[in-house]
C-alpha angles and dihedrals in degrees: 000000000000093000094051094045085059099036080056096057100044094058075050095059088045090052091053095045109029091108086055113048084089114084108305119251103269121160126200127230120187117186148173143206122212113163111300085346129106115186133159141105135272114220105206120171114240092230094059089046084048086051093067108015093044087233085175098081099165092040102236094125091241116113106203129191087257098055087050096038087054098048096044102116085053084051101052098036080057100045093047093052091044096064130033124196117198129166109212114326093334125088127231109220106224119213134171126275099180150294140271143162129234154176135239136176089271097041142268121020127186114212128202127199113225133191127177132178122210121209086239141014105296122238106163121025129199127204126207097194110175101150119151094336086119093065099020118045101187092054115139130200108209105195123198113190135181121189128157128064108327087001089283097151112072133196126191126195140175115205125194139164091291096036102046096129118059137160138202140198104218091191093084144002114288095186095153092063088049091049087047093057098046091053095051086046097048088053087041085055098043086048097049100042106096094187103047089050085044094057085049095048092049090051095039103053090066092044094098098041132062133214124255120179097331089316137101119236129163126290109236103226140016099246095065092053089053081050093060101045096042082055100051100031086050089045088048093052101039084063114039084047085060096048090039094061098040097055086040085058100047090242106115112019123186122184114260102241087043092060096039090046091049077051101065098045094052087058091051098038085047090048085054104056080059088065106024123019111248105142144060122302090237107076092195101056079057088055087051109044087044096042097059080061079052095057091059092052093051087048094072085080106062097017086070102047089058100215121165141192117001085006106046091053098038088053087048095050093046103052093039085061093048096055093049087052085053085049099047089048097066091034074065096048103036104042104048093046083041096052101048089050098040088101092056117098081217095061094043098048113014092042106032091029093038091038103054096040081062100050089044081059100054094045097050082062099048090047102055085041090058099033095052095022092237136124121235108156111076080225 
C-alpha cells in the first residue's frame, strides 16, 4: 500500500509539473546606463506573450511576422506596464524603441527595444519587474546591466515572484548580491525542475540496496549506503558542472528539444534499470554518463543572458552552488527515510518498484512530447 501510495504522488508531482518539465520561462532583459539615460532591449518568447495576449489568432500554433506585427501596440501597452524603472525617488518613464525576433536555445524570441530617460545622472537604479508572475508562477526575469564608462561595470540579477523589486548602486561592484541571486536561482531550478528530481529520485531509491542476481536486498550497514550515494551524486555533479560550464561558455552547444529529449530518456531508461537491469553495475558511472546531458539543460539559464569575465564566473559559480544545495536538500529527505526502510518488502518492491514504474511513465511522456513536439498529457 506504501508503494502505491508513492507511486500515487509522484505521478502527482508529474501532473502538476508536466508543462514544466521543458526550460522554465525565463526573459531576458539587457540594459545601460549613460548619464540620465537608460537604453537596452527585453527578450521575451512568443509563446509566453501568446500565453497572455492570445498572438495565435488562427490557432495553428505557428506566430508569423504578420500575427505580431498586427497586435504591437497590445505588446508593448503590456511590457511597459509590466516593468517600471525609477532613480531615487523619481521615476524613468519607459517607452518603445522597436521590435525585433529572435531565436534562443528553446525557440522564438520577440525583442523590444526600450529606452528610458531619468530627471538626473543615475546612481542607483530600481527596477519594478512583474511580467507574466500573475499566470506563471516560475517566470523568471535574467538582467543584464552596464553602467560606467563603455559599460565596463557590469551588474547581473535574477527576479522572480518574491524578488520583483530590486535596486543597484551603479557607482561599484555589488558581486555578493549577484552571487546571492545565482545561488537562489540555481535552488529555485533544481526544485522546479521535475526531470531533473525525477532522474534523482530514480538513482537514489536503490542507493541503500544491492543486486543479487537480478534482484534488490538490503544493504548491511549504513556506511555502505552513504557509499553509494557520495559515489553517484558526486558522479552526478561532477558531470552536469562540466557540461554547465561548457554550454555557458559557448564551447559545446547542443540544440534545446534534443537535450530535453535526451532528458527525458535519461530519467525512463534510469527508471528501468530499476526494474530491469539494463545498465552498468556501477550507479554512479550511470549518473555520470546521464548527468553530463543535465548540465545542458541547466545551461539554458546563463547561455542566454550572455554574460562574460567576473560575471560570467561569479554567475556560474553561483548558480552551480545553488543547484548542489537543491541536490543536497532531497539527498536529506529521500536516504535516511530510504535506509530505515531498505529491509521492508514494501520498500523494496511497492516504493522502488512502484515507484519506478511511475516515474517510467512520466518520462515516456515527456519523451515522445519532446521528441515529436506534441502534446499529448491534458496537464
Amino acid at each position: 500500500m506504501k508503494g502505491v501510495v508513492l507511486a500515487l504522488a509522484l505521478l502527482g508531482v508529474g501532473h502538476a509539473a508536466c508543462a514544466d518539465a521543458h526550460k522554465p520561462s525565463d526573459s531576458y532583459l539587457t540594459l545601460a546606463v549613460h548619464g540620465g539615460v537608460v537604453r537596452g532591449h527585453w527578450d521575451i518568447a512568443l509563446r509566453d506573450l501568446d500565453l497572455v495576449l492570445d498572438l495565435d489568432r488562427d490557432g495553428d500554433r505557428r506566430l508569423t511576422w504578420g500575427e505580431i506585427r498586427t497586435r504591437e501596440t497590445d505588446i508593448d501597452a503590456y511590457l511597459v506596464s509590466r516593468l517600471a524603472l525609477s532613480a531615487g525617488d523619481a521615476a524613468c518613464p519607459l517607452e518603445v524603441a522597436g521590435h525585433a525576433i529572435d531565436h534562443h536555445s528553446d525557440g522564438a524570441y520577440v525583442v523590444v527595444g526600450l529606452s528610458a530617460s531619468c530627471p538626473r545622472a543615475i546612481d542607483a537604479l530600481t527596477l519594478d519587474y512583474r511580467l507574466l508572475f500573475d499566470v506563471d508562477a516560475q517566470h523568471r526575469g535574467l538582467l543584464k546591466l552596464a553602467a560606467g564608462e563603455g559599460g565596463n561595470t557590469t551588474r547581473a540579477a535574477v527576479f522572480d515572484r518574491d524578488h520583483r523589486r530590486q535596486a543597484f548602486t551603479l557607482g561599484g561592484a555589488d558581486a555578493g548580491s549577484a552571487l546571492r541571486s545565482f545561488v537562489r536561482d540555481g535552488i529555485v531550478h533544481i526544485a522546479t525542475g521535475y526531470d531533473h528530481i525525477l532522474f534523482l529520485v530514480a538513482l537514489l531509491l536503490p542507493a541503500v540496496l544491492g543486486r543479487q542476481g537480478g534482484r534488490w536486498s538490503a544493504v548491511p550497514r549504513l556506511s555502505v549506503a552513504l557509499r553509494n550515494v557520495a559515489a553517484t551524486v558526486t558522479a552526478f555533479t561532477v558531470a552536469h558542472s562540466i557540461t554547465l560550464s561548457l554550454a555557458t561558455l559557448h564551447v559545446v552547444m547542443l540544440p534545446a528539444r534534443f537535450t530535453e529529449s535526451m532528458i527525458a530518456l535519461s530519467v525512463l531508461v534510469t527508471a528501468i534499470d530499476n526494474l530491469v537491469p539494463i545498465l552498468p553495475a556501477r550507479r554512479w558511472l550511470v549518473a555520470f554518463a546521464f548527468g553530463l546531458v543535465h548540465g545542458f539543460g541547466f545551461a539554458s539559464v546563463l547561455r542566454d543572458l550572455d554574460l562574460s569575465g567576473a560575471m560570467l564566473a561569479l554567475s556560474l559559480f553561483g548558480f552551480n552552488a545553488g543547484v548542489e544545495l537543491g541536490q543536497l536538500a532531497l539527498v536529506a529527505l529521500i536516504v535516511p527515510v530510504a535506509y530505515l526502510a531498505r529491509s521492508l518488502r514494501g520498500y523494496q518492491i511497492g516504493v522502488v518498484g512502484g515507484g519506478s514504474v511511475a516515474i517510467a511513465m512520466l518520462a515516456l511522456g515527456w519523451l515522445v512530447e519532446r521528441t515529436l513536439d506534441v502534446k499529448l498529457m491534458p496537464f
